[in-house]
C-alpha positions as CSV (number, residue, x, y, z in Angstrom):
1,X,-23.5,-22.8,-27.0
2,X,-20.1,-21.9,-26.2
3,X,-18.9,-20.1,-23.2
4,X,-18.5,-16.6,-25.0
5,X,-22.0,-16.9,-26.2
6,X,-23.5,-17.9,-23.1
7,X,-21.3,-14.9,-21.1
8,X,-22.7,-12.5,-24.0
9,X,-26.1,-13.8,-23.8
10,X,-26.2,-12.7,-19.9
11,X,-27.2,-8.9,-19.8
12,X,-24.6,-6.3,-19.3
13,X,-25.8,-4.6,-16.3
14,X,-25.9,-7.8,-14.4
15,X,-22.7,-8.8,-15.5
16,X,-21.2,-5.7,-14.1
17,X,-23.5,-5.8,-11.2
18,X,-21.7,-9.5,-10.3
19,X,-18.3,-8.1,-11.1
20,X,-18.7,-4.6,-9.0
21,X,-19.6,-7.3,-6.2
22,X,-16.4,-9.7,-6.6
23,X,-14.3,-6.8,-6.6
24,X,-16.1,-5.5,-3.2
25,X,-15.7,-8.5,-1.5
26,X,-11.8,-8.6,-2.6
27,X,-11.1,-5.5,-0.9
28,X,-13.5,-6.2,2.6
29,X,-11.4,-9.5,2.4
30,X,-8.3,-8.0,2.1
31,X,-6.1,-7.6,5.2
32,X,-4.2,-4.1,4.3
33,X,-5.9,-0.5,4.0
34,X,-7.3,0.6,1.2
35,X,-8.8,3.9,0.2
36,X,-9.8,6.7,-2.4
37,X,-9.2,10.6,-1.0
38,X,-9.5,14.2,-2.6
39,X,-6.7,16.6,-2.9
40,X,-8.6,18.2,-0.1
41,X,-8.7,15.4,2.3
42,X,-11.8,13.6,1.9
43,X,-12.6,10.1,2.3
44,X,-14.5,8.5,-0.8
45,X,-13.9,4.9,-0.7
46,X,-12.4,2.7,2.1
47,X,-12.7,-0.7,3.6
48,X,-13.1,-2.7,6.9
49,X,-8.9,-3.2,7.4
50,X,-8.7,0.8,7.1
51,X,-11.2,1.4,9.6
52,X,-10.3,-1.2,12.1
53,X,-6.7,0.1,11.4
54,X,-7.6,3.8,12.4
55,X,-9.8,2.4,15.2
56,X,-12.8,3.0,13.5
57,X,-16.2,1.3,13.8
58,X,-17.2,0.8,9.9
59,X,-15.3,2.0,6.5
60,X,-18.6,4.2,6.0
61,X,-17.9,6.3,9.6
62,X,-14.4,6.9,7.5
63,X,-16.3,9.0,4.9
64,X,-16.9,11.7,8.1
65,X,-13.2,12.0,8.7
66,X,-10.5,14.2,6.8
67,X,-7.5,12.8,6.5
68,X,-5.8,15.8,7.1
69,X,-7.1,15.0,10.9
70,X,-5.2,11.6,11.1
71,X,-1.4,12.9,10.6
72,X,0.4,13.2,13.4
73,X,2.1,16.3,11.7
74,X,0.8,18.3,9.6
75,X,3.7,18.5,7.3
76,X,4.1,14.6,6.4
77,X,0.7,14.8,4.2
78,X,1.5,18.4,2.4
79,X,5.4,17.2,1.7
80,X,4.6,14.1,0.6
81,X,1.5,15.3,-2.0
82,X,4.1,17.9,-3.5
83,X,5.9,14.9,-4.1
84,X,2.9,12.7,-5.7
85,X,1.7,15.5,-7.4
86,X,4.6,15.8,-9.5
87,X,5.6,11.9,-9.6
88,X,2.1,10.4,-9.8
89,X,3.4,7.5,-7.7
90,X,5.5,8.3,-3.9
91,X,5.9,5.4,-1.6
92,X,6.7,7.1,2.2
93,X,6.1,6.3,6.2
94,X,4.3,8.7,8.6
95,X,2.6,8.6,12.1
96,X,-0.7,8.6,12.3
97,X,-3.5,9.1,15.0
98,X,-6.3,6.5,15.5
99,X,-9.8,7.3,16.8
100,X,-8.9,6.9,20.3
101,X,-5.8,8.6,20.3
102,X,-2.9,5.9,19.8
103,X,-0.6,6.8,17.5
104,X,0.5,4.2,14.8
105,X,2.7,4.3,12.0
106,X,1.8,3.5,8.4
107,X,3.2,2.9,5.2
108,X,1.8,4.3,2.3
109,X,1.4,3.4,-1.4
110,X,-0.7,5.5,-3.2
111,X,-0.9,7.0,-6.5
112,X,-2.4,10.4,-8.2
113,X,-5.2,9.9,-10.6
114,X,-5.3,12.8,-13.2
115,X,-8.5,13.8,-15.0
116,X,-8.5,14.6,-18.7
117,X,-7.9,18.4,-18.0
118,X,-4.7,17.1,-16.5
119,X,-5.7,18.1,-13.0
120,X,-6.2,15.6,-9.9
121,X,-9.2,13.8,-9.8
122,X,-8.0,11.8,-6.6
123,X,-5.7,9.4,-4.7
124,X,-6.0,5.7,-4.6
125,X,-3.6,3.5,-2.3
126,X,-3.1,0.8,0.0
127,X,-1.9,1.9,3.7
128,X,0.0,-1.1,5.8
129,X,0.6,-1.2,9.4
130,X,3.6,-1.2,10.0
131,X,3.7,0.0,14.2
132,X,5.5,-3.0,15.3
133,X,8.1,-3.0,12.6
134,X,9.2,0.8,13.8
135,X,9.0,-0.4,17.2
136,X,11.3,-3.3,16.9
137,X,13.2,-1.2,14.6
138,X,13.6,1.6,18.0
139,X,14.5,-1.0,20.4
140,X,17.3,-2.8,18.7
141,X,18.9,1.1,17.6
142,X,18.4,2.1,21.0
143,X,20.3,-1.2,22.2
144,X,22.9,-0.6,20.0
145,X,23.6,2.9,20.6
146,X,23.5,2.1,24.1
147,X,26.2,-0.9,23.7
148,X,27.8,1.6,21.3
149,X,30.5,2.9,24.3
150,X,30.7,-1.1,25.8
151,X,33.2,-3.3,25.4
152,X,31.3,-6.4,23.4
153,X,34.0,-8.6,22.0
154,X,36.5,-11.2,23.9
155,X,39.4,-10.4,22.7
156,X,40.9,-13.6,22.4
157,X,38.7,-15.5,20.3
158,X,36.7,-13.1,19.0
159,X,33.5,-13.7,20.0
160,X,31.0,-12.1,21.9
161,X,32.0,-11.5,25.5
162,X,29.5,-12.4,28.3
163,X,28.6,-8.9,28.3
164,X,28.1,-8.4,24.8
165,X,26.5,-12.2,24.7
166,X,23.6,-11.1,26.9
167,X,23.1,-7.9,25.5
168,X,22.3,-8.7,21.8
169,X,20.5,-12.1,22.7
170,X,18.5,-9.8,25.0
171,X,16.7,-7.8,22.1
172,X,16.6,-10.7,19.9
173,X,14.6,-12.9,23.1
174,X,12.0,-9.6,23.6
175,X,11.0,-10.1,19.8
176,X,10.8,-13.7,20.1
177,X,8.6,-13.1,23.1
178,X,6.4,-10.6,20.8
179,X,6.0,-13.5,18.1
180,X,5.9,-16.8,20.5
181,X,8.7,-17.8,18.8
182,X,11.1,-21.4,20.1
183,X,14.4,-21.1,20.7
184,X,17.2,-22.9,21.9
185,X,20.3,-22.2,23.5
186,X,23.3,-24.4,24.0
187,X,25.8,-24.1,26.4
188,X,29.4,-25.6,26.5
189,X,32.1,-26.2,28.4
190,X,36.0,-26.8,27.6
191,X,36.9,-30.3,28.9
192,X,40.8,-30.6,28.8
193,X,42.1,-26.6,29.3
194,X,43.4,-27.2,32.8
195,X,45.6,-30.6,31.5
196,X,46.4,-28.1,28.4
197,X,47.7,-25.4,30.5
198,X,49.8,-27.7,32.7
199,X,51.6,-30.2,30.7
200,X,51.8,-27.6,27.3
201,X,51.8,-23.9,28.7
202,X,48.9,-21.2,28.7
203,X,49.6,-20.3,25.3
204,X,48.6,-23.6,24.0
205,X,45.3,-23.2,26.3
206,X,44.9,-20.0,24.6
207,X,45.6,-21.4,21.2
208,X,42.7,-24.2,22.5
209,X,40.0,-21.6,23.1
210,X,40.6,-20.1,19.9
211,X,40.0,-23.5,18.4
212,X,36.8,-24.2,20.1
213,X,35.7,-20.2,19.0
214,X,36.9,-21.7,15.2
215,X,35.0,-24.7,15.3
216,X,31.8,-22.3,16.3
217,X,32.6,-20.4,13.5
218,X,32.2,-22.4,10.8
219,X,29.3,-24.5,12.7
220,X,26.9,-21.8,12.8
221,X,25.8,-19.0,11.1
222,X,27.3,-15.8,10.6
223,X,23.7,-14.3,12.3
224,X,23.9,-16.4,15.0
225,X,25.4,-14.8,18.7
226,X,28.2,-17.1,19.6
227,X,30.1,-15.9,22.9
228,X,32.3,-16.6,25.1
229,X,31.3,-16.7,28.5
230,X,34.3,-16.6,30.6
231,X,37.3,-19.3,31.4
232,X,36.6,-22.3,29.3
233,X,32.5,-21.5,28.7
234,X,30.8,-20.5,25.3
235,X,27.9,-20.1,25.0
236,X,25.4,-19.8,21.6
237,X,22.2,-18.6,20.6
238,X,21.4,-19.6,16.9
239,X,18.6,-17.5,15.7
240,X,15.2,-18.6,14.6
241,X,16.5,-22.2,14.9
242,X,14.0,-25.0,14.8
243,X,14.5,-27.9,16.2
244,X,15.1,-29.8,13.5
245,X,17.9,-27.2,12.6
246,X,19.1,-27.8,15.5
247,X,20.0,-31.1,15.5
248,X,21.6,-30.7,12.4
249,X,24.0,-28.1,13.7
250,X,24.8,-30.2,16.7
251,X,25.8,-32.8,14.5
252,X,27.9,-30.4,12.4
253,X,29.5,-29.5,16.0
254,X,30.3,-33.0,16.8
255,X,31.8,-33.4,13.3
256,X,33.7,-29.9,13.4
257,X,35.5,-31.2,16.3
258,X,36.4,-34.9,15.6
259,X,37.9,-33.0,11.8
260,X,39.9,-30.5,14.4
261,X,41.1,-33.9,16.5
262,X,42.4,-35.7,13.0
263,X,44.7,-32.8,12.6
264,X,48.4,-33.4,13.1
265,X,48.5,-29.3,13.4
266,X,47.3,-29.3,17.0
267,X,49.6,-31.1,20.0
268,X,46.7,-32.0,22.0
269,X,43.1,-33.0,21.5
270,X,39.4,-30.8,21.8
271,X,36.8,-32.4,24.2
272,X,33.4,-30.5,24.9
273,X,30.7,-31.0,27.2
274,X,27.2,-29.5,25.8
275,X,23.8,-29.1,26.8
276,X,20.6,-27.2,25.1
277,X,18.1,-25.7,26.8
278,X,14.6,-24.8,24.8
279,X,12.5,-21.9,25.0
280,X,8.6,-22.4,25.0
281,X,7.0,-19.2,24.2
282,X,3.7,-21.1,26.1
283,X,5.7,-20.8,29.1
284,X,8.2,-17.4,29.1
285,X,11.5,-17.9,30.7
286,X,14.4,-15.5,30.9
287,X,17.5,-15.7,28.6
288,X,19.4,-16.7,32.8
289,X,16.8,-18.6,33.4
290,X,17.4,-20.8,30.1
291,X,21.4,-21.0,30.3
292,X,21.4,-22.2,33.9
293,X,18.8,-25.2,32.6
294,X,21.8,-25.2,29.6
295,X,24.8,-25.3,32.5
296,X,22.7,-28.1,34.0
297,X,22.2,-30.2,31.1
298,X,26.3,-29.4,30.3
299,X,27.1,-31.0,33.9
300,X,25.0,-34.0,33.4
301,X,27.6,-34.6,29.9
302,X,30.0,-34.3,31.5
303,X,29.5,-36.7,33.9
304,X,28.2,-39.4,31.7
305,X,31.5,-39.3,29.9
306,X,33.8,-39.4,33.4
307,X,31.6,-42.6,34.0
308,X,32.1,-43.9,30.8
């Protein structure tokens, strides 16, 4: 018997009977929202991700609830179903209220389902989560219109200024925190400027700096915060680096600077002392606490090579 004949040969009602049960355990399995409402608000359908969202006990306690309740304001549900109503499908955002008061934010994708009179019948869709998105979202728009009237940028080379460096690693450290995230920091230090400046002027110091700033440049990414820390120090934190990455960039770095040494352009030569400190999310640390382990680790270079 062939596999048609033997799925044709199993009776209809328990065929659907197996199916209606596959698809039920698909959506208590799944991890988003997912419901069935009325135009007026009522809860048909929902399962366990909803309810746990909304801070309910069950998907069936849903089915007591209007979802006219759970808006924070009243006017995000009626703008956005004159919307769907003429659409059929309206992705938005909106606040919403849990059981025990919280407020999160969802995202919604839901579509109108007409019946054959061509009125609505009801509204199927899948709500996400998305509280800690908005939230990041808040902080870093709130750090940047605070950093908005700052002065961020060294104006020599470019980069970040220590001000500025701390500033954007700051927000970038708090979400790293959020996810237990690694990251590394390295921390470096101008060998020769002082030799520069006296035997071939400040401007060639200058011109030095702006080298080392170069050399970071095209070593790292655009995304990653690169600054300049003051005198002869930069500093950079390359973002979501792994370790492996890192390595790899601090090869690049070595590479970048022996290329800038070959060149006949330049009248005297780069040297760098370096160290990288390594944030454990297992054991928090603060973004001073991991560039004075960096500075440490830079010190300890630099000796080695005055011994050597």
């Amino acid at each position: 018997m062939s596999k048609n004949q033997k799925m044709h040969s199993v009776p209809f009602e328990k065929r659907f009977l197996e199916s209606e049960k596959r698809f039920q355990d698909l959506l208590s399995h799944l991890p988003v929202g997912v419901y069935r409402t009325t135009p007026d608000g009522k809860i048909i359908e929902a399962n366990p991700s909803l309810a746990k969202m909304l801070g309910y006990p069950s998907h069936e306690d849903l089915k007591d609830v209007n979802v006219k309740d759970l808006y924070v304001r009243a006017k995000d549900r009626s703008e956005h179903l004159k919307k769907l109503n003429v659409k059929g499908i309206f992705f938005t955002e909106f606040e919403l209220r849990r059981k025990d008061g919280h407020i999160i934010w969802g995202r919604d994708y839901p579509r109108a389902v007409i019946d054959s009179g061509g009125k609505i019948k009801y509204y199927d869709g899948i709500l996400v989560d998305i509280t800690e998105q908005k939230k990041t979202e808040k902080e870093l728009n709130g750090a940047l219109r605070k950093l908005g009237t700052l002065s961020l940028q060294d104006d020599l080379t470019g980069l970040y200024n220590r001000r500025g460096f701390f500033a954007i690693s700051a927000e970038h450290f708090k979400m790293a925190d959020r996810k237990r995230t690694k990251m590394f920091l390295l921390f470096m230090d101008l060998d020769n400027l002082k030799n520069i400046n006296d035997k071939l002027g400040h401007h060639k110091g200058d011109e030095a700096l702006v080298g080392v700033a170069n050399i970071l440049n095209s070593t790292f990414r655009r995304s990653d915060i690169k600054g300049r820390m003051g005198g002869d120090e930069f500093a950079v934190f390359p973002i979501g680096a792994s370790q492996e990455g890192m390595k790899k960039a601090m090869s690049r770095l070595r590479k970048n600077i022996k290329a800038f040494n070959k060149s006949k352009e330049n009248p005297f030569q780069l040297s760098v002392s370096m160290g990288v400190s390594h944030y454990d999310p297992e054991h928090p640390s603060t973004i001073d606490e991991l560039l004075v382990r960096a500075d440490k680790l830079m010190y300890e270079d630099k000796r080695r090579k005055k011994r050597s």
